[in-house]
Structures are given as structure tokens and as C-alpha cells.
C-alpha positions as CSV (number, residue, x, y, z in Angstrom):
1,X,19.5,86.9,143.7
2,X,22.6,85.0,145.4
3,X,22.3,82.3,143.0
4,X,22.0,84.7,139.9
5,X,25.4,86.6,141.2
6,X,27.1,83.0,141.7
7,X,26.1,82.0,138.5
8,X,27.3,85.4,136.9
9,X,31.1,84.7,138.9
10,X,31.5,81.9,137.8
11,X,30.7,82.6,133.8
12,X,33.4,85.4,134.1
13,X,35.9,82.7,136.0
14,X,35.2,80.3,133.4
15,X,35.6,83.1,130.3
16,X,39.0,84.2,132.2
17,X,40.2,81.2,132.4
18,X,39.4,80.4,128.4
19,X,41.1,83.6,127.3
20,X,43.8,82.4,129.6
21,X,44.5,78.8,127.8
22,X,44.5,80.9,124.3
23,X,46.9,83.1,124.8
24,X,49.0,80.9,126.5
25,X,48.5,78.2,123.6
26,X,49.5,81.2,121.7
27,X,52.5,81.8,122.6
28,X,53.4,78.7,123.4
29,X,53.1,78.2,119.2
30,X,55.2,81.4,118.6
31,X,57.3,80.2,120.8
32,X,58.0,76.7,119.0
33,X,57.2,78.6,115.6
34,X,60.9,80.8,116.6
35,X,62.1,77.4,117.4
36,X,61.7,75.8,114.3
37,X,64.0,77.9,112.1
38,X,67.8,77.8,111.0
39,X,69.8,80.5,110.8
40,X,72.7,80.6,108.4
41,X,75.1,82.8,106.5
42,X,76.5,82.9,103.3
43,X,79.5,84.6,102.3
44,X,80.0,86.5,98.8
45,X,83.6,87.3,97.4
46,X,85.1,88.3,94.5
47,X,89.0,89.6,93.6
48,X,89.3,92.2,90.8
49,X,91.8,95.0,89.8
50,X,90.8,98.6,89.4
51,X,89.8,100.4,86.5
52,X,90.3,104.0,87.9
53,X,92.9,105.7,89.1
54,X,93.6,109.5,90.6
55,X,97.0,111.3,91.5
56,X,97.3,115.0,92.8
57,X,100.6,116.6,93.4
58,X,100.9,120.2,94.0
59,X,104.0,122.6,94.4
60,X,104.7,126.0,96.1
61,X,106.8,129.2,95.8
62,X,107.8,131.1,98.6
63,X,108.3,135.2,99.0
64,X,108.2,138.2,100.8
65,X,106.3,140.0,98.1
66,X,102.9,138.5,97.0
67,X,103.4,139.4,93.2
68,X,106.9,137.6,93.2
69,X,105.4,134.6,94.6
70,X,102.6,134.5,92.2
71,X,105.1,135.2,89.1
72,X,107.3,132.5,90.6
73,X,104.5,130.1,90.7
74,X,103.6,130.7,87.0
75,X,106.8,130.2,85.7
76,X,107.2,126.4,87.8
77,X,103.8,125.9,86.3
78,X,105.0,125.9,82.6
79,X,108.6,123.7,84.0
80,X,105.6,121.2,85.2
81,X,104.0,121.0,82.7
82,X,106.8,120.5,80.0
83,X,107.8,117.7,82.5
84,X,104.5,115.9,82.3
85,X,104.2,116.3,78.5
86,X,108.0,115.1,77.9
87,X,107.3,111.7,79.7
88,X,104.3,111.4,77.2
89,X,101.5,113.0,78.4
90,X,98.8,115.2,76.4
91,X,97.5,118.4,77.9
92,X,93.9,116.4,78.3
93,X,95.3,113.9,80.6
94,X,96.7,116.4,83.2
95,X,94.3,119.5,85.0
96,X,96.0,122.1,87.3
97,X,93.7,123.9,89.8
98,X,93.8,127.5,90.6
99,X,96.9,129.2,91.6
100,X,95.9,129.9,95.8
101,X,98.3,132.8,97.9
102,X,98.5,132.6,101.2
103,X,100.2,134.2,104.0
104,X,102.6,132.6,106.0
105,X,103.6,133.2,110.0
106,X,106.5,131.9,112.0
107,X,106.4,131.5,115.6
108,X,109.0,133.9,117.5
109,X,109.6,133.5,121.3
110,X,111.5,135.8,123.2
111,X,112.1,135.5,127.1
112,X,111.2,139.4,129.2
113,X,113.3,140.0,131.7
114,X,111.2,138.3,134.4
115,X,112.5,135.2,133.3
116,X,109.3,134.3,130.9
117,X,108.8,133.5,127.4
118,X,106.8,135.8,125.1
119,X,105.8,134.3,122.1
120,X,104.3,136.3,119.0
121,X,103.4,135.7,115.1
122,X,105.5,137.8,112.7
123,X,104.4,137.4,109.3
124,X,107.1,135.5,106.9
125,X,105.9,136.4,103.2
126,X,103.1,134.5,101.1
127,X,103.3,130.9,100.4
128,X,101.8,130.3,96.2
129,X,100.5,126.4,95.5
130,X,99.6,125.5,92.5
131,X,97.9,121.8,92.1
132,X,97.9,119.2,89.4
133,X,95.8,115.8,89.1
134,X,95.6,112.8,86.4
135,X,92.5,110.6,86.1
136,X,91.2,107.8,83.9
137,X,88.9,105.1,83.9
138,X,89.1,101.9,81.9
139,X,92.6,102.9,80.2
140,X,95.4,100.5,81.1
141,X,97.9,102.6,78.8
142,X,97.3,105.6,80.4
143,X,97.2,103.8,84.0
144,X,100.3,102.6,83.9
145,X,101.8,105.9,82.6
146,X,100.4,107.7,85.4
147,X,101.9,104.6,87.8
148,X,105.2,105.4,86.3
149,X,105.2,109.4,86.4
150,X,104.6,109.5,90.1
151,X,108.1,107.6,90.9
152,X,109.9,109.9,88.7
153,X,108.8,113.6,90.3
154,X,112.0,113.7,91.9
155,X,113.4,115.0,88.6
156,X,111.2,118.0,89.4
157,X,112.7,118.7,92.3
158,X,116.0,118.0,91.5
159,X,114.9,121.3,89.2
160,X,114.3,123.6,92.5
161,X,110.3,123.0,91.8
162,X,109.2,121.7,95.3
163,X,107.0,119.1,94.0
164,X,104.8,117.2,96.5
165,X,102.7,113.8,95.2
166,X,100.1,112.4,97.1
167,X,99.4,108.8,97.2
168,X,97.7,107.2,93.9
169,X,93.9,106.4,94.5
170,X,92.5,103.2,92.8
171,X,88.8,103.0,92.3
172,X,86.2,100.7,90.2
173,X,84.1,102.2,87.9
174,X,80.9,99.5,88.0
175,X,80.8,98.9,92.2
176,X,77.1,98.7,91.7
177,X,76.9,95.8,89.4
178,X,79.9,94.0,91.8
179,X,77.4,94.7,94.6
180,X,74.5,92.7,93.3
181,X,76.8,89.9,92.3
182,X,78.3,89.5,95.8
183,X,74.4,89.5,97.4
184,X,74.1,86.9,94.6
185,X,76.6,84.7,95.6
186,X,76.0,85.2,99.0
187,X,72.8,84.5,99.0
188,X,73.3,80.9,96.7
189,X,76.0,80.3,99.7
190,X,73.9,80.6,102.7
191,X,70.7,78.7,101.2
192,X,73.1,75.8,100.3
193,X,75.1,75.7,104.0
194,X,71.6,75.5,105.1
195,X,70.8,72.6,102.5
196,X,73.5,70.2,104.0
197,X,72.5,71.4,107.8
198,X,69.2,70.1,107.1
199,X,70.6,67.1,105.2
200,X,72.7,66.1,108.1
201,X,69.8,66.3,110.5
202,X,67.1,64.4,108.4
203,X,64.8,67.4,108.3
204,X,63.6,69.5,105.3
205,X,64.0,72.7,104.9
206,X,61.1,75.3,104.5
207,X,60.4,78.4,103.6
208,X,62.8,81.8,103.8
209,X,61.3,83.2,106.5
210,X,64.0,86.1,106.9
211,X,67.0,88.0,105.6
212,X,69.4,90.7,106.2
213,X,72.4,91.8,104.5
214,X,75.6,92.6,106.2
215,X,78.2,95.1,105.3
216,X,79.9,95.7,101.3
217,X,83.6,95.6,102.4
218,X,86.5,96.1,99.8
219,X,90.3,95.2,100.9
220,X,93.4,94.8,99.4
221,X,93.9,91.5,97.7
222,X,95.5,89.5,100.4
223,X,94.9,91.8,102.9
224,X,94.1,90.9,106.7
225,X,92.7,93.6,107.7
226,X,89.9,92.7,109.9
227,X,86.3,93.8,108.7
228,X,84.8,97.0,110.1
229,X,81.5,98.2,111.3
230,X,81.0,101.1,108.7
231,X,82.9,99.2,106.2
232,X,86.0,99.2,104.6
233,X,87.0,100.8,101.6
234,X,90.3,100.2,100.4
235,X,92.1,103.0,98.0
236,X,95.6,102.2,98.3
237,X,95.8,98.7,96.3
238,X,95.1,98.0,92.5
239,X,94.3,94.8,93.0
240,X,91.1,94.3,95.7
241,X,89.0,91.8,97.1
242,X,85.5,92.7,97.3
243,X,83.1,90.7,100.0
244,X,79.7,90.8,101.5
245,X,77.5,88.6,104.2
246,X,74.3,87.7,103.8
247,X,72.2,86.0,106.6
248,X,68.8,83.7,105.9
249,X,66.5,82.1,108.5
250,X,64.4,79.6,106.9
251,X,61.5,77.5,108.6
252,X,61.8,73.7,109.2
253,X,59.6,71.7,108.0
């Protein structure tokens, strides 16, 4: 009965200690597996000028009575838009947005005769905007009319029309189609800095075992502003340099 449990311990011991050599072989394999791999990245750019561009400008009317305000802002809206047409434009290039009247408050302080200062909101009449925006795609006439226009809006306010233009927006029309050619490009990049790695070394290089993409970014043509996290996505310049990273890990062979 002794023997038999002996003989039973040292089955298990001897099963243990096969289990024991497998998974350590095992991982000892993964291990040199993750070893045996090279890790690049390629880098995809491309300079190009936008093909879209937005404006918006709006202007205001200010007075005590809500219906002279809105009159006000009726009659500026006609003076704006003879302006616009007189430098060229048609009625379809130009949109205005809905007349919007708001009250307006100003701040009055007054010091009690404690010594403190009481502040209150007195009302100070209604406040009438009116907007106006321009937009085209893949229309260099039109593009550079609307470039020209938004120097010249001083004229309107030279005129008592208190004219206010935002910054011009410059977009691209086909970012999809840039997109793929970047990961393209990228992609040819990486494989062939890991080509003259492997070259160097006197190895071979295997299969792609992995890939990732990093972030689309799209700056100002020259710019150096430094990539960010969420990406960039640069409005401000016509001219823009588009670039993405890709990273490959390939097996060794």
C-alpha cells in the first residue's frame, strides 16, 4: 500500500515537472518570438492649397426702441449688400442669416452711504445683428474675390455700418482621398526604412506582423507647430501640409 502511494507521488512529481518544462519552453519561445521583430515608422506628407473657403461678417444697430433697431438694421442690410454686389458679387455668392434682437445691460455702480459699492443692471436698449457669409469650393475666381473683399470692409464702416469680419476659413474638399494617400506613402516609407535596417544587419526581413496608424495632422505650409495628440487641423493658411505616421513591426527571418 506504501509502495502503491510512492509510486502514485512520484507519477504526479514527474507530470508536474513535464507541464513545468512546457510552459516554460513556451514562453521562453514567445519570448524570443517578441525578440525577433523590427519596429519602424514611416512618415507620409503631402503640401497642397485649399479648395474651400468661408467668411462671416456680421453688423449691428443699436436703440432704445426695439422697432427702431430692427428698421435700422434693415436699412444697413440693403447698404451691405449694394456693397458686396458693387465689388462684383452676385446675390448667390453671398447669404445673410436672420435678423436677431437682443437686449442690452450696462453695469451701474453706485457707493451707499456706508462707504460700499452697489452695483445693478439697468437695461440700455436692444442691440440688432444681422450676419453675412461667402463660400465656394473649387472656384479660384470667386476665392480670390472673396480674399480681396474682406480687406476692403472698412469702406463699410467708413459708411456708419459697424461691420465686423471674422477670420477667412480655408478647407479641402477631398480630405478623404488625401488621407488614404498619406497611409500609402507612409506605409511604402516604413516597409523600406525597415528594408535597409535589415540590409545593414545581414538579416531578412519577414512577415508584417503588426501595424498601427498614428494621427492625420494638417498645418500651415512651413509651419512649426509641433504635432498634437488630438490632431491638428489648420484653418487659418491656404496653403497646408498634410502628414501622417504609420508604424510596422515585421518578423525577422
Amino acid at each position: 500500500m506504501e509502495k502503491n502511494r510512492s509510486l502514485l507521488y512520484a507519477a504526479i512529481w514527474g507530470l508536474a515537472m513535464i507541464i513545468t518544462a512546457f510552459v516554460v519552453g513556451k514562453g521562453i519561445r514567445n519570448r524570443n518570438a517578441n525578440q525577433d521583430a523590427i519596429n519602424v515608422v514611416g512618415l507620409g506628407t503631402k503640401d497642397f492649397t485649399s479648395d474651400e473657403i468661408f467668411w462671416k461678417g456680421s453688423f449691428s444697430a443699436r436703440s432704445m426702441d426695439a422697432k427702431e433697431a430692427y428698421s435700422t438694421i434693415l436699412a444697413d442690410k440693403e447698404k451691405v449688400r449694394q456693397f458686396f454686389i458693387s465689388k462684383g458679387f452676385k446675390e448667390s455668392e453671398f447669404t445673410f442669416g436672420g435678423a436677431n434682437i437682443a437686449k442690452t445691460f450696462r453695469t451701474v455702480s453706485t457707493e451707499t452711504k456706508d462707504g460700499d459699492t452697489k452695483s445693478e443692471e439697468v437695461f440700455d436698449g436692444y442691440t440688432a445683428t444681422q450676419t453675412i457669409s461667402f463660400f465656394c469650393q473649387k472656384n479660384d475666381a470667386l476665392m480670390r474675390k472673396i480674399e480681396q473683399v474682406s480687406d476692403q470692409t472698412s469702406e463699410l464702416i467708413n459708411s456708419g455700418i459697424e461691420f465686423n469680419g471674422q477670420d477667412i476659413q480655408y478647407t479641402y474638399s477631398d480630405l478623404p482621398s488625401l488621407k488614404h494617400n498619406l497611409i500609402e506613402n507612409a506605409t511604402k516609407d516604413a516597409r523600406e526604412r525597415a528594408q535597409k535596417i535589415v540590409k545593414t544587419g545581414n538579416g531578412d526581413l519577414g512577415k508584417l506582423k503588426d501595424a498601427s496608424m498614428g494621427v492625420f495632422q494638417i498645418t500651415g505650409k512651413g509651419s512649426v507647430e509641433e504635432d498634437s495628440y488630438g490632431g491638428n487641423f489648420d484653418t487659418r493658411s491656404k496653403e497646408k501640409t498634410a502628414r501622417i505616421t504609420v508604424r510596422l513591426s515585421y518578423v525577422l527571418e
